[in-house]
N, C-alpha and C positions, 0 to 999 in steps of 0.2 A: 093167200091174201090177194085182194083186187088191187088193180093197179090205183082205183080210188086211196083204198086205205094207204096205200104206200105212198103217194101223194101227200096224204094227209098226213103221213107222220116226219115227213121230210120237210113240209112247213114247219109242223111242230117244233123238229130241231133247229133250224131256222130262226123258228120264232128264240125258241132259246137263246141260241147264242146271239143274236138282235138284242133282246133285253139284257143279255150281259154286258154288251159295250153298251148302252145305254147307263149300265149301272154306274159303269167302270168313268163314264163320262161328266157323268152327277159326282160321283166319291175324289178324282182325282181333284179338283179345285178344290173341294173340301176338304182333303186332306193338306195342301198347299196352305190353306190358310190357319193351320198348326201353328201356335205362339214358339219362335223359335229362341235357342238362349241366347244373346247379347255376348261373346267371352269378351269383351275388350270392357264392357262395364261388370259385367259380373264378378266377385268375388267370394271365394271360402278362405276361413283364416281362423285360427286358434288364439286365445289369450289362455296362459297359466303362471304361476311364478316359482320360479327357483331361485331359493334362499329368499324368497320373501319378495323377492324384484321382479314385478310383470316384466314375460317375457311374449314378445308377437309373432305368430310364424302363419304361414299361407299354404295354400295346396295350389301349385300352378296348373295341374290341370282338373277339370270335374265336368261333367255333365247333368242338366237338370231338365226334370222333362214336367209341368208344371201344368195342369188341365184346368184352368179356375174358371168359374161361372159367379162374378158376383150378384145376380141374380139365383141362382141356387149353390149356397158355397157348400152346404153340405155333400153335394157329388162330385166337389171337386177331390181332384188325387194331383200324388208330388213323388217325384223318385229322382233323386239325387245319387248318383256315382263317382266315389272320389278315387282318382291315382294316388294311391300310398305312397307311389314313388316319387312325386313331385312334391312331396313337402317339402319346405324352405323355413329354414332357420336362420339364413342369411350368410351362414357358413359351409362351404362343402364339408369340410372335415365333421359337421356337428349332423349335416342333412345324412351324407355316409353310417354315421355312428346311431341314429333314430331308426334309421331301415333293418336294423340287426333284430336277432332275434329276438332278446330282451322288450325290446321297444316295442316297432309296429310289423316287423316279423315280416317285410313286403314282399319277398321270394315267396314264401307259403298264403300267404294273405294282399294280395297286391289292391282290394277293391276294398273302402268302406262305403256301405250304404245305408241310405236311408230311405224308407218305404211308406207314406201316411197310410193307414185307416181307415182316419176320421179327420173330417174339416169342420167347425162349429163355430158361428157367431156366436164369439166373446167380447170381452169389454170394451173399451173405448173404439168400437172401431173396428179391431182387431181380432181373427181366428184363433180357435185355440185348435193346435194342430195333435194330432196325437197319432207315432206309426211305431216300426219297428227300424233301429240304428244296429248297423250289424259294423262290428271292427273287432279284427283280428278274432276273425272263427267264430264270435261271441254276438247274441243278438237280443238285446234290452229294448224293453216299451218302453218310451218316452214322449214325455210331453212336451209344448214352448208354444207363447203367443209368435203370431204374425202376423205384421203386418202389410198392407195391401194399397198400393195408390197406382193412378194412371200421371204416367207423363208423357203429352204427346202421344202418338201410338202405341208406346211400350206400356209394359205393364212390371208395377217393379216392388218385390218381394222384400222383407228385410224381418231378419229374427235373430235371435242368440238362443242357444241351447246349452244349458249347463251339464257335464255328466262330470264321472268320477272315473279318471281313468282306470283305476285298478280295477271296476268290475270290468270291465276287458281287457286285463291281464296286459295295460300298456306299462311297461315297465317290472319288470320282473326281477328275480332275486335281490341284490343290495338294493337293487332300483324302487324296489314297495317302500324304501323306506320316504317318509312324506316331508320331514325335515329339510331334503335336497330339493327335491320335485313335488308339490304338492299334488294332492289328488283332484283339487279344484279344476277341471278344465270349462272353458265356455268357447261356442263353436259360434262362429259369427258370420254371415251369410249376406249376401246383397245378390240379391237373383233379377236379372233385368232380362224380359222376354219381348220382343215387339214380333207382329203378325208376317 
């Protein structure tokens, strides 16, 4: 090889990793400027009723990672991660008694998620979101509108989601029975992201 060529390929590498940090220089701010989530205004929280009496419980911890474009909402994506173990009943003795197996099983199962799809301008306004909802091992399509508004910098999400707990097996043996616990659940969401 001439000492030309060897030159030249020692630019080349050069050249390479030159345009790396260049790249690296461009993506990092870009990255920084990721819609981050809000915990202090954000909430996830349950309504169901037993014996017929709505009852309110919460998940104190969750992470939401929320890509929107409303200029193209159909490429936006959503993935939601809840800590099983921070549900709140408002009781310890009841928070204790949910995490068991029967229930939400949170030793085997410690994560429920949710995964969108699909994002689609729907009615008033509002996305019709459609992904997969995985809890306790179990992983059902589901649908729910959402909705979408700016406040100030942030950007701030709000939907309900109905499912039925027994098709994931929330509540097992005496517990299917629906007369105590109903199968009705709705998941209720306020996702507040700013830049």
């Amino acid at each position: 090889m001439s000492p030309l060529s060897r030159i030249s390929l020692r630019l080349s590498g050069h050249t390479k990793i030159a345009a790396a940090v260049i790249t690296l220089a461009i993506a990092i701010p870009a990255l920084a400027a990721v819609a981050k989530l809000d915990t202090t205004k954000s909430t996830v929280a349950i309504v169901f009723k037993q014996m017929n009496v709505p009852v309110d419980a919460k998940f104190k911890k969750f992470s939401a990672n929320i890509d929107y474009d409303s200029a193209k909402p159909d490429a936006s994506k959503a993935t939601v991660d809840i800590d099983v173990a921070s549900f709140d009943l408002g009781d310890p003795e009841y928070n204790k008694e949910v995490l068991k197996k029967e229930w939400f099983n949170s030793a085997q199962f410690p994560k429920a998620i949710f995964v969108s799809t699909s994002m689609k301008a729907g009615a008033n306004g509002k996305l019709d979101v459609t992904g997969n909802l995985t809890i306790k091992g179990k992983t059902i399509v589901t649908s729910f509108p959402l909705s979408v508004k700016k406040e100030g910098s942030n950007q701030v999400f709000d939907g309900m989601l109905p499912i039925k707990r027994l098709a994931f097996n929330i509540g097992e043996g005496e517990w299917k029975d629906t007369g105590m616990v109903a199968d009705e659940v709705v998941i209720k969401f306020h996702v507040v992201t700013f830049q």
